[in-house]
C-alpha atoms as one frame of an Amber mdcrd trajectory, in Angstrom:
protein
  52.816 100.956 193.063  55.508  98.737 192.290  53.704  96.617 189.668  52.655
  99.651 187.721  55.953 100.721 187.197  57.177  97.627 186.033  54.408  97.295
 183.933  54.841 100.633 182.506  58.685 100.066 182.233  57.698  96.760 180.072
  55.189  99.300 177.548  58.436 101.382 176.850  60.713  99.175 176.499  58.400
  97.439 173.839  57.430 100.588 172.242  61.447 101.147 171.651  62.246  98.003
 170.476  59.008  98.280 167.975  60.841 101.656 166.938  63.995  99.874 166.717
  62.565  97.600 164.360  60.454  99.982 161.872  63.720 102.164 161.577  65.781
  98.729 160.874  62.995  98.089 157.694  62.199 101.241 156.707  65.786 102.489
 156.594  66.167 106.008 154.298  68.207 104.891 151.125  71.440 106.193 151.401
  73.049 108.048 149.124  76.913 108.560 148.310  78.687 111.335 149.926  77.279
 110.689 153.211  79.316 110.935 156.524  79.557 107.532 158.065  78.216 108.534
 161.610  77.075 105.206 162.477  77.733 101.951 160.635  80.551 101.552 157.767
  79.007 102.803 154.889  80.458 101.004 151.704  79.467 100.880 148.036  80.335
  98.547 145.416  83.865  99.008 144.407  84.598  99.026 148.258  82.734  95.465
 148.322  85.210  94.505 145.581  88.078  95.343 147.266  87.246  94.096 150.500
  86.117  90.794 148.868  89.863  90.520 146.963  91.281  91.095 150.258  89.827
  88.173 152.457  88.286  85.828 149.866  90.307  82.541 150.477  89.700  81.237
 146.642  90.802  84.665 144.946  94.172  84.780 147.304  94.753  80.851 146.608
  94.787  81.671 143.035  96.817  85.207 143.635  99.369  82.940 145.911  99.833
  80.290 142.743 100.255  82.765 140.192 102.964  84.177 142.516 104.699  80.725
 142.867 104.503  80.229 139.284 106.692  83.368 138.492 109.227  81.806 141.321
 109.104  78.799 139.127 110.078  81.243 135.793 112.991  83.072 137.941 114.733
  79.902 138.800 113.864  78.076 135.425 115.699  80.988 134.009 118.323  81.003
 136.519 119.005  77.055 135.696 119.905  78.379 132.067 122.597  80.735 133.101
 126.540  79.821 134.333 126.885  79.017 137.756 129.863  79.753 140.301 130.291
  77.739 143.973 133.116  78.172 145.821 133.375  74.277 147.545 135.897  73.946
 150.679 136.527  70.692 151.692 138.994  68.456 153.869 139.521  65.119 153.891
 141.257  62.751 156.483 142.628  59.118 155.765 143.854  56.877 158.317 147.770
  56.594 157.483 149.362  53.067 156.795 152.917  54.003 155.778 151.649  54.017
 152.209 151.292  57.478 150.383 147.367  57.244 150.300 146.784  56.185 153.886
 144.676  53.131 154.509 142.039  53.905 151.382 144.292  53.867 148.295 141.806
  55.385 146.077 142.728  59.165 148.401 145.460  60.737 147.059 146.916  60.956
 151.026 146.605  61.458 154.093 145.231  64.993 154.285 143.705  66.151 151.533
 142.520  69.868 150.971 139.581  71.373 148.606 139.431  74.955 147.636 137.869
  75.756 144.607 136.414  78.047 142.755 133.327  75.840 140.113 131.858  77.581
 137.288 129.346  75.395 135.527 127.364  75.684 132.446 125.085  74.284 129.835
 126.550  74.780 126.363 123.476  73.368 124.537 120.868  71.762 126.768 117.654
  71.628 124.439 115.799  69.909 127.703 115.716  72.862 129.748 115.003  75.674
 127.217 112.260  74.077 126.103 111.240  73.532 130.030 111.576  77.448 130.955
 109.480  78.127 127.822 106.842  75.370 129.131 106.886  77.226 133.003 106.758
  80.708 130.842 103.544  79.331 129.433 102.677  77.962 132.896 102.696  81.162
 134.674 100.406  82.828 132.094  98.157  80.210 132.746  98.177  80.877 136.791
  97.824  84.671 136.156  95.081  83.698 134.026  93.268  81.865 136.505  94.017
  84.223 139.139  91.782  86.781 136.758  89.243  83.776 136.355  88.955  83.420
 140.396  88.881  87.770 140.722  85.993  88.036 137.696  84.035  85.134 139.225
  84.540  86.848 142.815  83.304  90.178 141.171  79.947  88.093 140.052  79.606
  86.885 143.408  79.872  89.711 145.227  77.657  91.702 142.557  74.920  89.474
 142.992  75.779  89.486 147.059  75.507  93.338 146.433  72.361  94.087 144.965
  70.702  91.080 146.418  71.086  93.106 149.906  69.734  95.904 148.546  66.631
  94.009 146.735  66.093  92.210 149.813  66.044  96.022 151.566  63.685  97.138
 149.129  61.496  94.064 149.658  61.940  94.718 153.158  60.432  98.304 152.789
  57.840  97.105 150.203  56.561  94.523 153.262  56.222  97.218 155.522  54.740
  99.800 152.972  52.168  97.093 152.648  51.667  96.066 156.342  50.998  99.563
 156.476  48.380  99.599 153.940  46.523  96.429 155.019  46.710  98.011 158.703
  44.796 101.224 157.123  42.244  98.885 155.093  41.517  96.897 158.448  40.500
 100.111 160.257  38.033 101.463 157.213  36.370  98.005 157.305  35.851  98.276
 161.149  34.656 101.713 161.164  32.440 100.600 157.949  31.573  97.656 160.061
  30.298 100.177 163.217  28.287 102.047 160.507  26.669  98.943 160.047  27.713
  99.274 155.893  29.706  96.029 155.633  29.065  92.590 156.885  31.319  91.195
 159.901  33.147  88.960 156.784  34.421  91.859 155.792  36.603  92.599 158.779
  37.466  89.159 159.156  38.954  89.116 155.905  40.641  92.358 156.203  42.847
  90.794 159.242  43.192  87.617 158.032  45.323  89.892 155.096  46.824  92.594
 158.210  48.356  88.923 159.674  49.415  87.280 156.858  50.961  90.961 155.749
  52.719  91.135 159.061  54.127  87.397 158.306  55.791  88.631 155.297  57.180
  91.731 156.948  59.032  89.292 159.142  59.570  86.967 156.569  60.862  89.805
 154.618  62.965  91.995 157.235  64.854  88.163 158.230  65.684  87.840 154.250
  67.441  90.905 154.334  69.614  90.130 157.775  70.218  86.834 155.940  71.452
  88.855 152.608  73.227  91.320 154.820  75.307  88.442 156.526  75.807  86.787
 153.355  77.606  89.418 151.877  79.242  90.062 154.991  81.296  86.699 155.153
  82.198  87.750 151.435  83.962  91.629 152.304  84.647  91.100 155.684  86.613
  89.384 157.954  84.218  89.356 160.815  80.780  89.188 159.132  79.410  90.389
 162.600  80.422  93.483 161.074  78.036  96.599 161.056  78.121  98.180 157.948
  75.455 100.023 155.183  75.721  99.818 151.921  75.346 102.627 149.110  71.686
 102.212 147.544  72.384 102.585 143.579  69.872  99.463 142.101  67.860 102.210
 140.260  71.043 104.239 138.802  72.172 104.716 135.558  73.744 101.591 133.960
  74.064 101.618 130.414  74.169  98.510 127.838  77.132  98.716 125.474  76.580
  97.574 122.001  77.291  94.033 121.436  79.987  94.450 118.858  81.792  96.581
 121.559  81.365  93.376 123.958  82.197  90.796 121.709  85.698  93.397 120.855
  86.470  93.668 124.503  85.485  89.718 125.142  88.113  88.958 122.405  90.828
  90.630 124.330  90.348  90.616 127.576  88.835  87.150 128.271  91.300  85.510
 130.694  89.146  81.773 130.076  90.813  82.683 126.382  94.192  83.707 128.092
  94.267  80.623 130.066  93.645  78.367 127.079  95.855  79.458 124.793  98.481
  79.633 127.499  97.813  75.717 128.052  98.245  75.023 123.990 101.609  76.944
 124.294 102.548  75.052 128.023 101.806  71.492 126.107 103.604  72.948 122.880
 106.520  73.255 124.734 106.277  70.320 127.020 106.194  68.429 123.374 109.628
  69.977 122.807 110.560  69.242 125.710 109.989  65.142 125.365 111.883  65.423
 121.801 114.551  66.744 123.627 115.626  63.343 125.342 116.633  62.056 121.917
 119.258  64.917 121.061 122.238  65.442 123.392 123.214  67.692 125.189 126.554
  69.189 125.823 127.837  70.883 129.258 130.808  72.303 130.774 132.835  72.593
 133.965 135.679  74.755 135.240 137.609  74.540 138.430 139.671  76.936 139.737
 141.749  76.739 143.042 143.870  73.560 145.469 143.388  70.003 145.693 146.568
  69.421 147.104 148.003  67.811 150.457 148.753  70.599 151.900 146.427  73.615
 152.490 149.096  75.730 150.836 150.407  78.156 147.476 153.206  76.001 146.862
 154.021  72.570 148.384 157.100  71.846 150.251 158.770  70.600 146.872 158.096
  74.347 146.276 155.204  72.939 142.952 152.381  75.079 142.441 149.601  73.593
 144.395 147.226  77.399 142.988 145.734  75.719 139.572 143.105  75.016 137.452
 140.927  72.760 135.069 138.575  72.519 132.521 136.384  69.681 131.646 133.086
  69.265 129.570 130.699  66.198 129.052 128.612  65.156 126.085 125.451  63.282
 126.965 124.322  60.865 123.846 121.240  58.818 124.732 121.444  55.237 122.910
 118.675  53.185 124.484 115.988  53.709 127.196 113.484  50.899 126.114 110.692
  53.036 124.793 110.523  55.493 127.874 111.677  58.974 125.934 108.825  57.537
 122.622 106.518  57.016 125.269 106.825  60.242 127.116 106.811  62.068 123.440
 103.576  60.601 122.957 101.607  61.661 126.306 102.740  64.942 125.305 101.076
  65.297 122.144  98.376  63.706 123.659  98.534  66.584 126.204  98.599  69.215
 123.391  95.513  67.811 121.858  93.141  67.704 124.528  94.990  71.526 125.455
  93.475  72.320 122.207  90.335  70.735 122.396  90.066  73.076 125.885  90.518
  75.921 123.809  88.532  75.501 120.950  85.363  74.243 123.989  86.557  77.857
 125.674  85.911  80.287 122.141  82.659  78.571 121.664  81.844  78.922 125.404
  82.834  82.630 125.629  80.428  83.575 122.264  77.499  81.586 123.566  78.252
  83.317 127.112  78.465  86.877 125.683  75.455  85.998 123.228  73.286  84.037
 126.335  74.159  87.326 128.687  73.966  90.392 126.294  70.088  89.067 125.179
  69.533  88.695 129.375  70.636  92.142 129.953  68.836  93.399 126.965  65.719
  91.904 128.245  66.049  92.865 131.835  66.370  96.408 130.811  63.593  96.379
 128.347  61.868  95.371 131.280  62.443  97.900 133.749  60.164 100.525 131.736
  57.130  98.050 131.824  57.745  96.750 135.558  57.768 100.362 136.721  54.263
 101.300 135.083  52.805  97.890 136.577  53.880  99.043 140.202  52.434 102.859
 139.466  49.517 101.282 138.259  48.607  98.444 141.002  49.494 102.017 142.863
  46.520 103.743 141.321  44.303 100.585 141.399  44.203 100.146 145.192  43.506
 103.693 145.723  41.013 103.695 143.544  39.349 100.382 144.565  39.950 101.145
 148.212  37.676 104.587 147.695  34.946 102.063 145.574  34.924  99.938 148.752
  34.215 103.191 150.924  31.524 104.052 148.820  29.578 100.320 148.448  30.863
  99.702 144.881  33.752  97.219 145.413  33.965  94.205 147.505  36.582  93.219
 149.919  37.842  90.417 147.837  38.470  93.200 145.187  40.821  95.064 147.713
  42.480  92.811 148.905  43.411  91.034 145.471  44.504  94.540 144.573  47.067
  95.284 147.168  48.538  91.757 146.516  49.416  93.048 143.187  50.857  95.648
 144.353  52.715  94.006 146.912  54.008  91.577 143.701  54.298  94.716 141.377
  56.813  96.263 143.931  59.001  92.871 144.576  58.743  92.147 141.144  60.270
  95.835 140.295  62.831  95.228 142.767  63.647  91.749 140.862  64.160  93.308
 137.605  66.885  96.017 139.039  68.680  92.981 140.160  68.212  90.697 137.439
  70.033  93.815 134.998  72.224  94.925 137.698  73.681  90.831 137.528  73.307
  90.518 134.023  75.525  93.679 133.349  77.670  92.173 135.623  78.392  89.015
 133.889  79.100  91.212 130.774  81.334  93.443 132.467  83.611  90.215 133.582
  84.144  88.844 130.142  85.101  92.444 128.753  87.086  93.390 131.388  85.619
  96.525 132.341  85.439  95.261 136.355
């Protein structure tokens, strides 16, 4: 008695786990608005967001842009007057001598408090170096849009690859299904003694190598689904869905309208020019060493003997002084010519970058419009091929039934349909990416 229900136990537990895996591939596509009762249901601006949030590249470039603009603040800040307020006592061993044993102090106890206000009357140097980190900041914000667009690509492609590869997925088991129903009408054609035993045999050799690719295909989508889990999530262990749009409605702008938003939105063109005006300045910047520069200094407070108003002669210890310094440079053995000419050096190949950048971003825009245009063109023509290998299995499937079609003609047709239906699938993608990689150079992600 024992041994039967264990045996019977094992039959359920394999008939659930065979459920388990039909509903895993044949999933219902889900739609928007639906309550989340199970897994995390996301779509593709959630994907985005969660990408930005723990993509390590996109918050490395985030993180410099945000140092850069600490660099600007305390470039600017090194242009402005400064005030300190310096304490400071000093103690000299005495001698019997006025300054104590070191006759460069001016005694024996000597007593700082002041009051230093210090500025740069005309420092051509550092102007031109807050207008080079100025420059340098545009070019990390720049980049920071470079790393976010190229993570928007990514995760795009991670996107609707899941969803081809759960399309695939269903198309596998739609087809399983279909080889599974051919293998039982040449059997019972087989016990009606109206085919030949070749017949059958190649009917399951297809029903195996069908259920091969169901596995083959229901492990590509696992594989997709933890791809794009390591991209949006911080655990890619993560159970989560994902909002089935491939077939909706995604227009192609004109390409004037591209190239218009390309032209002002491309941050590879932001970043380029920002380098040409970063080396511009950083050009300045090297002339500067051959002009002086003029700065001033004002103190305000005691340097006196005694930590006192007045001394004991009753003088006015409370004062002040004013002092500025003129910096001429003569002679620095070729250094400052030198240093002038790396910079233009650096300015030329900054504007070799950016002319390489324009020509890049038109052939881009040209290479991904006419791939978009194409893929959509497509999508017409690769549905009617998968309603049409549709029609011609039926159809040869009832010719086989009656004696007019052979097996070999069956089974050829339902591989075109199984490659009609991927190939459908591939299209969706191929526009869906495409768009994509249009949508980053205008801006519009």
């Amino acid at each position: 008695m024992l041994p039967c229900l264990l045996i019977l136990g094992f039959i359920a537990m394999l008939g659930s786990s065979e459920a388990g895996q039909v509903q895993l591939s044949q999933s219902p596509v889900t739609q928007p608005g639906t309550p989340a009762t199970g897994p995390l249901l996301i779509n593709l601006q959630d994907a985005l967001a969660r990408a930005k949030a723990n993509n390590q590249q996109f918050q490395t470039a985030n993180i410099s842009a945000q140092l850069a603009h600490e660099d600007r603040v305390q470039a600017k800040a090194g242009l402005l007057p400064s005030l300190n307020y310096f304490n400071q006592f000093i103690y000299t061993q005495p001698n019997g001598t006025p300054s104590g044993v070191f006759v460069a102090n001016d005694g024996v106890h000597v007593y700082n408090s002041q009051g230093l206000v210090h500025g740069d009357i005309y420092a051509p140097g550092k102007w031109a170096d807050f207008q080079r980190i100025i420059a340098a900041e545009a070019v990390a914000r720049a980049k920071a849009d470079i790393a976010a667009r190229g993570l928007v690509v990514t995760v795009v492609q991670g996107f609707y690859g899941l969803l081809a590869a759960q399309h695939k997925d269903a198309n596998a088991q739609q087809s399983l299904r279909e080889a599974q129903q051919f293998f039982d009408i040449t059997q019972k054609q087989e016990r009606g003694g109206e085919v030949a035993r070749s017949d059958v045999l190649k009917a399951q050799i297809q029903l195996e190598q069908r259920q091969r690719d169901a596995q083959d295909a229901q492990l590509a989508a696992e594989k997709n689904r933890i791809g794009l889990a390591v991209l949006i999530f911080a655990d890619y262990q993560k159970d989560y869905s994902v909002v089935d749009d491939l077939e909706g409605k995604a227009n192609l702008p004109a390409f004037t309208e591209i190239q218009d938003l390309a032209a002002k939105n491309s941050p590879d063109i932001r970043a380029a020019q920002a380098a040409v005006r970063q080396e511009r300045y950083g050009v300045s910047m090297a002339r500067s060493a051959f002009l002086p520069s003029l700065t001033f200094d004002y103190f305000y407070g005691i340097d006196a003997n005694q930590f006192a108003v007045n001394n004991r002669n009753h003088q006015q210890n409370l004062g002040s002084v004013a002092q500025a310094q003129l910096n001429i440079p003569v002679w620095t053995w070729g250094a400052n010519r030198s240093k002038l000419r790396a910079a233009e050096l650096h300015l030329q190949q900054a504007k070799v970058d950016l002319s390489f950048t324009q020509r890049q971003l038109l052939a881009n825009l040209d290479a991904f419009y006419r791939e978009a245009e194409v893929a959509s063109s497509q999508l017409p023509s690769l549905a009617h091929s998968r309603d049409l290998a549709a029609d011609s299995v039926k159809l040869t499937v009832l010719r086989y039934q009656a004696g007019e079609a052979t097996v070999l003609e069956v089974v050829d047709a339902q591989a075109t349909l199984a490659q009609a239906r991927n190939a459908h699938d591939d299209g969706l993608v191929r526009y869906r990416v495409a768009l994509a990689e249009l949508q980053t150079l205008t801006g519009n992600f």
